[in-house]
Residue, then its C-alpha position, 0 to 999 in steps of 0.5 A: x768507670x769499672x763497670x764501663x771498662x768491663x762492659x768493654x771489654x766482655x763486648x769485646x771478647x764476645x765479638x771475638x770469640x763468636x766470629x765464625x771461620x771464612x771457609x764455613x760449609x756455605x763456603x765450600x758449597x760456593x767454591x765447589x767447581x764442575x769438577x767436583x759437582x761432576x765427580x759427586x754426581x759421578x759416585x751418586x749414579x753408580x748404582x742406577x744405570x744412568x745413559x751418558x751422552x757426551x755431544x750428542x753421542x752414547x758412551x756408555x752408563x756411569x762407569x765410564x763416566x770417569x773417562x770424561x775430563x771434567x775440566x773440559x765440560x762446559x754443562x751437564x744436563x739431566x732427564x729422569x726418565x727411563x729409556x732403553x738402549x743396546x737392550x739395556x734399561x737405564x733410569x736415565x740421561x745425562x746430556x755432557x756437553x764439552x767447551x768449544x775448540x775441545x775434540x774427544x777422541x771417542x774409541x771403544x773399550x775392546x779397540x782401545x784395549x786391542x791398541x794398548x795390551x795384548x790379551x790371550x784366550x784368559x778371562x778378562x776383569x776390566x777396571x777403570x782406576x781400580x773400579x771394576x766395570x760391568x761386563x757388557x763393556x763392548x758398547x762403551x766409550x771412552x775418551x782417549x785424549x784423557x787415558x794415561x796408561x792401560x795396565x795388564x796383569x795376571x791373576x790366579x783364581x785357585x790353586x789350579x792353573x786357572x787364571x785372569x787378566x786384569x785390565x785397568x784403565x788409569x784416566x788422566x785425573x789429578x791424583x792419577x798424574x801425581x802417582x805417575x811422577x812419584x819415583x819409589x824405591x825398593x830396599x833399603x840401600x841406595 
């Protein structure tokens, strides 16, 4: 009767204690949503110029990729062959179609940055969420509806008078919008 009662009881912390957690890594492989699929891709082609076409129309290459709000993408495309446009090789295609009743609002990055920030004769750094884009900036687009602010800020480059403008670009991602409403204060006295 011992032996039964023991026999039980190690089947049953056996069971017990080799149960595996529900949000295993298979788990969150399934609930990975477009968004985060599309965020990954995003970080994997920033080294290969990759051609992005949102409904059809050229935006630019991968740094430009962030400006797409990516719960509005409906399905994301992909041809690995090598083609050029503006002069420019790109490795490949990524074809971004957006859900139906969605209009972007597609305007390129000098008109945008005319529209938002007065630029002086100074060089200019161009930033999309603090990541510095390339300089062949003019043929991109992004789009508008999904910009939360643009930013001008002035940089010195030596002990000279030698300065630059820094533009940053700051999309309407999740983590974007709650900086936005975060109030901070300075000091240590209210």
């Amino acid at each position: 009767m011992k032996r039964i009662f023991t026999f039980i009881l190690i089947l049953s912390c056996i069971t017990t204690f080799a149960q595996q957690k529900a949000d295993s890594s298979f788990e969150k492989k399934k609930k990975k949503s477009t968004n985060s699929f599309f965020n990954d891709y995003v970080d994997e082609i920033k080294n290969k110029p990759v051609a992005i076409f949102v409904n059809e129309i050229f935006i630019g290459n991968g740094e430009v990729a962030s400006t797409i709000n990516s719960d509005k993408i409906k399905s994301i495309k992909i041809e690995k062959e090598p083609f050029v446009e503006n002069g420019i090789e790109y490795f490949g295609k990524m074809f971004v179609e957006l859900r139906r009743g969605y209009k972007p609002r597609l305007i390129s990055l000098e008109k945008l940055i005319k529209k938002k920030v007065p630029l002086d004769e100074k060089s200019v750094l161009y930033q999309i969420d603090g990541k510095v884009i390339s300089p062949d900036y003019m043929n991109f687009l992004v789009d508008e509806n999904y910009i939360l602010k643009v930013t001008k800020e002035t940089a010195k480059l030596s002990k000279k008078d030698n300065e630059i403008n820094i533009i940053n670009i700051i999309t309407k991602n999740p983590e974007n919008i709650k900086k936005s409403k975060e109030i901070r204060f300075k000091g240590t006295k209210l």
